[in-house]
C-alpha positions in Angstrom: -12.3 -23.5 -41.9 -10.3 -21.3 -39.0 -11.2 -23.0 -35.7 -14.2 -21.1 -33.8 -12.3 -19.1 -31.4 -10.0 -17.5 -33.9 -10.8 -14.5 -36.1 -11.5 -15.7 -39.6 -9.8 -12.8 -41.5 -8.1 -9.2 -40.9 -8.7 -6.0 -41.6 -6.0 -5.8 -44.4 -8.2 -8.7 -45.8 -11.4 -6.9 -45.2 -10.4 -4.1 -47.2 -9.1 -6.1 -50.1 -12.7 -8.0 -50.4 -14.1 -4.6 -50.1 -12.6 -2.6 -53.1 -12.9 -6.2 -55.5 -16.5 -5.2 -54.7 -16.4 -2.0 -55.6 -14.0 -2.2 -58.2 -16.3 -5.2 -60.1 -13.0 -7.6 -60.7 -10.1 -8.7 -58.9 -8.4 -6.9 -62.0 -9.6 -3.6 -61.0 -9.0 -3.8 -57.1 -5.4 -5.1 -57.8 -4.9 -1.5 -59.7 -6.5 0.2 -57.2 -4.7 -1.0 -54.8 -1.2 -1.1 -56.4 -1.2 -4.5 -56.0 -0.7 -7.7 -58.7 -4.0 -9.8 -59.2 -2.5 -13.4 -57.7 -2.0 -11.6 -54.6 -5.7 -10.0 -54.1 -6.7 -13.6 -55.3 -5.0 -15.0 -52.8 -5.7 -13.0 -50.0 -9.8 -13.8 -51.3 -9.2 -17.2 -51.3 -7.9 -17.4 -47.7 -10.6 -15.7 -46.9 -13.3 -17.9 -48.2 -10.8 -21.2 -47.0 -10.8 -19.4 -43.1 -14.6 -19.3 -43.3 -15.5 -22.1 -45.0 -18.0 -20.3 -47.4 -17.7 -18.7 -51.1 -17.6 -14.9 -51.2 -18.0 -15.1 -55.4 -19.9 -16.5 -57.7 -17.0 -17.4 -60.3 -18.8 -18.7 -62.6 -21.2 -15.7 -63.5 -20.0 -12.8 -65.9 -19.5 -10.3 -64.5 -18.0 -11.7 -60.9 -21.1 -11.7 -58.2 -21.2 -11.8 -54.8 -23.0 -14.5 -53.4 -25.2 -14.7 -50.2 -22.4 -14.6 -47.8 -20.4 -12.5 -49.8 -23.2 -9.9 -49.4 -23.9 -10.0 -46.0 -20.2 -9.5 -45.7 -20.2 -6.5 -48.0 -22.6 -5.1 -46.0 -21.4 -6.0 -42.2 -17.5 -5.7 -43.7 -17.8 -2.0 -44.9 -19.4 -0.6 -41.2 -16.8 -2.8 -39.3 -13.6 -1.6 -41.7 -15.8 2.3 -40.8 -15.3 2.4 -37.8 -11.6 0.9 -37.4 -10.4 3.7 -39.7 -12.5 6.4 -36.3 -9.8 4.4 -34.3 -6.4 6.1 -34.5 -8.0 9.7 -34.9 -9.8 8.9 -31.5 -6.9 8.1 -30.2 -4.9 10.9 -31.2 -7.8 13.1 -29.8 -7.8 11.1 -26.6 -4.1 11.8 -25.7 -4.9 15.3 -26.0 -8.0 15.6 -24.4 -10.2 13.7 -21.5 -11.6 9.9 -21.2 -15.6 9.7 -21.9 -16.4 7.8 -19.0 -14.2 6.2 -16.2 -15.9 4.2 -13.7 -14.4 3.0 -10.1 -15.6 0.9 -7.4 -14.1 1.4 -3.9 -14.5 -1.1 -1.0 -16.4 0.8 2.1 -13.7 1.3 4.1 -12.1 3.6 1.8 -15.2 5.6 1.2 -15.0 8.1 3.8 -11.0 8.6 2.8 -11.0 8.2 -1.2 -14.5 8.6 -2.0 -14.9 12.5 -2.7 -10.8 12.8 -3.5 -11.4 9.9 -6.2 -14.0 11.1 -7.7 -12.3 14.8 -7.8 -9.2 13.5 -9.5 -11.4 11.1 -12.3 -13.2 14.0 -13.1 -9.8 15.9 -14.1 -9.7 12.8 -16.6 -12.9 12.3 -17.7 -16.5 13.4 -18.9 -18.3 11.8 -17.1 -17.4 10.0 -13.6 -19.2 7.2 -11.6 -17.5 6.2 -8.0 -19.4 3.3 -6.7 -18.9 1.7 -3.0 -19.4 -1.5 -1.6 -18.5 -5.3 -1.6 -14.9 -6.1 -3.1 -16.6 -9.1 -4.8 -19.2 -7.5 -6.4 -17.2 -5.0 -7.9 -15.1 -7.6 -8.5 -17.5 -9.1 -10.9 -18.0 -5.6 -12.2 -14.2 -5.1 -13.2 -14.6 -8.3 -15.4 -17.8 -7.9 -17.5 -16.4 -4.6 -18.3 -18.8 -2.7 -16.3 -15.8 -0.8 -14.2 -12.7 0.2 -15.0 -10.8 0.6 -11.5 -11.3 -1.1 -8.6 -9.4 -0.5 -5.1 -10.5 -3.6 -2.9 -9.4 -5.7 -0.5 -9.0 -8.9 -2.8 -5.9 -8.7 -5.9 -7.6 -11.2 -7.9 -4.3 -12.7 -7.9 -6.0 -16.0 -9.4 -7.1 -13.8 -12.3 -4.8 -13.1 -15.7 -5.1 -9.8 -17.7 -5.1 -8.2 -14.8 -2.9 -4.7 -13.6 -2.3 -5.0 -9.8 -1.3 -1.5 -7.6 -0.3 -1.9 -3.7 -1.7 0.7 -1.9 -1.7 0.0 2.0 -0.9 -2.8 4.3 -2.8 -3.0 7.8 -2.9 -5.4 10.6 -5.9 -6.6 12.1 -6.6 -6.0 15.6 -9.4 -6.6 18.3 -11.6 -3.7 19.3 -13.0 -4.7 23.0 -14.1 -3.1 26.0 -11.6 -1.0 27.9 -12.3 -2.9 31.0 -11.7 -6.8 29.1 -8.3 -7.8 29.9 -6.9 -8.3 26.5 -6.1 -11.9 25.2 -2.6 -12.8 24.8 -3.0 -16.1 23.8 -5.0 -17.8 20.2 -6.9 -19.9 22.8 -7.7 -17.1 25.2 -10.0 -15.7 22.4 -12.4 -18.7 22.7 -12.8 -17.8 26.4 -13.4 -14.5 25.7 -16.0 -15.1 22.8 -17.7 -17.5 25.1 -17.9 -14.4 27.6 -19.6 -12.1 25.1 -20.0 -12.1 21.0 -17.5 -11.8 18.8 -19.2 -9.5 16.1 -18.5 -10.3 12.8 -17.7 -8.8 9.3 -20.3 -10.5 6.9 -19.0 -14.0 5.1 -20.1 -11.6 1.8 -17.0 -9.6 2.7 -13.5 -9.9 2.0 -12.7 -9.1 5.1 -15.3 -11.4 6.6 -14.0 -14.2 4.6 -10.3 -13.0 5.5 -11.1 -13.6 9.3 -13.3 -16.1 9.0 -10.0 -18.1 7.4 -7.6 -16.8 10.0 -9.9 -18.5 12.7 -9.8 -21.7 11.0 -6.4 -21.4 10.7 -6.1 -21.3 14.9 -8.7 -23.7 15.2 -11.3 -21.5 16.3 -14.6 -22.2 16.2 -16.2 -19.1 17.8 -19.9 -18.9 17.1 -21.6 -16.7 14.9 -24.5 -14.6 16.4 -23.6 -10.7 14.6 -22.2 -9.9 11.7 -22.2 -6.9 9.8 -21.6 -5.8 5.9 -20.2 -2.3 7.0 -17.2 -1.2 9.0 -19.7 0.9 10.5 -22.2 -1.8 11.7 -19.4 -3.8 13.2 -18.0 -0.9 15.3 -21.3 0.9 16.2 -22.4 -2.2 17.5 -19.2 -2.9 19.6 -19.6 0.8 21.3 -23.0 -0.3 22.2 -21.6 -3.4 24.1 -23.0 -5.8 22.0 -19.7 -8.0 22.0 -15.8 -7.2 20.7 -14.5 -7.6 17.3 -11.4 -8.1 15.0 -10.8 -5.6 13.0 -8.3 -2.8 11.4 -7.3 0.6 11.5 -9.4 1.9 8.2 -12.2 0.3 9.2 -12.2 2.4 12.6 -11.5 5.5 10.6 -14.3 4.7 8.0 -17.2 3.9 11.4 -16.3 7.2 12.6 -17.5 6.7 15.7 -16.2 7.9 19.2 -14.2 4.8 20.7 -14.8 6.1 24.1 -14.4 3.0 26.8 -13.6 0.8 24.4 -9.4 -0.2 23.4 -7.8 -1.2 20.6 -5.3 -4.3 20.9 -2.8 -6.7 18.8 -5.0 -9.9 17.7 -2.9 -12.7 19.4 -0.9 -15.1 17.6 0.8 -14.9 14.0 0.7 -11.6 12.0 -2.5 -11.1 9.9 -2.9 -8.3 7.6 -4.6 -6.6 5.0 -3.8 -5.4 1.9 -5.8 -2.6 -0.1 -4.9 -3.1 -4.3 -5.9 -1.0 -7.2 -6.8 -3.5 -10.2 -7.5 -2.2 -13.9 -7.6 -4.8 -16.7 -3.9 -5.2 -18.4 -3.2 -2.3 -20.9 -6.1 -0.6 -21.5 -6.1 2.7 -19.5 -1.9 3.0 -20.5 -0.6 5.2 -17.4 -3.9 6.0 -15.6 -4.2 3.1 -13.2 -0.3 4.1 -12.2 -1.3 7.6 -11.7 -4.7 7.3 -9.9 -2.4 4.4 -7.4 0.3 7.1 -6.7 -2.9 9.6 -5.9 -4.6 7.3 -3.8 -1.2 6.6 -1.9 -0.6 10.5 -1.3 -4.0 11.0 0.3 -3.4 7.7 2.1 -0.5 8.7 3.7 -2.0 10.9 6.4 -3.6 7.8 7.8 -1.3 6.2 8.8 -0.8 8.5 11.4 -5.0 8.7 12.3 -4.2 5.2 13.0 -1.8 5.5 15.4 -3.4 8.5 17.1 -6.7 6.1 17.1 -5.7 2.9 17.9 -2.6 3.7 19.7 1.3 4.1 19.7 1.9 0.1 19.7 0.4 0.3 16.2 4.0 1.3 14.9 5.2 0.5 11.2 2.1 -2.2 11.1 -0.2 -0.2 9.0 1.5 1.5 5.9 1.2 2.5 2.3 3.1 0.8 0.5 5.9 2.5 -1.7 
């Protein structure tokens, strides 16, 4: 018997066991087919030795199927069906548009990609669903098969089967109050988070976790009073002077919010980025994901500069889409 994780016959099989039960004998099948009768024995044999059961009742006159047999007959013939529907699909596919193709988008591409995304995916498809949120929710969605794209802030690098696109690399920064001198120092950020909140990205978000880490990595233990699951909660509640955050350039663009009397500065100590990633499951959409990477790059580009205009000149080469 084949071991449980490994498919008991093929579909060359399947259609020899299918015409022996049409044709009534092994004899008939093998002229059928234009094949000698040891060899559709043998391939029935294998069959029956794979799955441990008897497909034929040898011993009655004429050859019957027995139990299993029959229920293979029956599941067999709508299986071996629809694999012959497979290669006209396909030739009708590379002709013609997708059924559905489904995308999830972290938020802080929403504003940017969400209505350009969906416009593109509905050049390819019949029907289109763009849905935003959480990285690790749609995350989860990519792998039970429920997407089919997803452009996040987390490659999955752990992951196999996986198609990984670079779109943009941004630094983190802090978003204070124009009239807080700005930390140059690691430490000097525990001073100034003991002088007014630091307001958080959520721990549910990639970015939350992302920062949360960095912290650790400084040994910082600044405490946790607000925290947000949007880029716009974080930054809406930094304009009201609720406290100062760390943060990055699409994030700002996403809030959309006026940054009057507040500044953007460089987070102190060692480089920290982030890196947005379009992720399809390994060749199953052929060239899409490639395509839909260079599209999101092309309407990417122009924010680069928004970034620099919004955060200021000292942002430099820091945030970029990558090539």
């Amino acid at each position: 018997m084949a071991p449980p994780d490994t498919l008991p016959f093929d579909l060359r099989s399947l259609e020899l066991f299918l015409t022996v039960c049409d044709a009534g004998t092994m004899a008939e099948a093998a002229r059928r087919l234009g094949l000698t009768q040891p060899a559709i024995s043998q391939a029935v044999a294998d069959m029956e030795r794979r799955m441990g059961v008897a497909l034929f009742d040898r011993r009655a006159r004429p050859m019957a199927l027995t139990a299993a047999g029959g229920a293979l007959r029956q599941r067999g013939s709508a299986l071996l069906s629809e694999a012959r529907q497979i290669a006209p699909l396909l030739r009708e596919t590379e002709n013609s548009r997708l059924p559905l193709l489904r995308a999830g988008l972290v938020d802080s591409l929403s504003r940017v990609l969400m209505a350009p995304l969906a416009g593109r995916l509905n050049e390819l498809a019949e029907q289109v669903s763009v849905l935003s949120g959480l990285t690790a929710s749609h995350a989860g969605a990519l792998l039970t098969r429920q997407l089919d794209l997803l452009i996040g802030a987390d490659d999955l690098e752990e992951i196999e089967g996986l198609e990984r696109w670079p779109l943009v690399t941004e630094p983190y920064l802090l978003l204070l109050p124009a009239d807080v001198p700005a930390p140059m120092r690691p430490a000097d950020l525990e001073a100034l988070a003991r002088a007014m909140p630091l307001v958080r990205f959520s721990a549910r978000s990639r970015t939350g976790m992302e920062v949360d880490r960095h912290l650790r990595r400084l040994r910082l233990d600044l405490p946790r009073r607000l925290e947000f699951d949007t880029p716009y909660g974080v930054t809406a509640s930094v304009a009201a002077g609720a406290g100062f955050a760390i943060t990055t350039p699409l994030c700002l663009i996403e809030a959309a919010l006026p940054l009057d009397g507040l500044t953007c500065r460089p987070l102190p100590g060692p480089g920290f980025t982030r890196h947005l990633t379009l992720i399809a499951r390994r060749h199953e959409l052929g060239r899409l994901p490639r395509e839909i990477a260079a599209f999101c790059r092309d309407r990417l580009t122009g924010q680069a500069e928004t970034g620099r205009v919004l955060v200021g000149d000292w942002l430099g080469e820091g945030f970029r889409v990558e090539p």
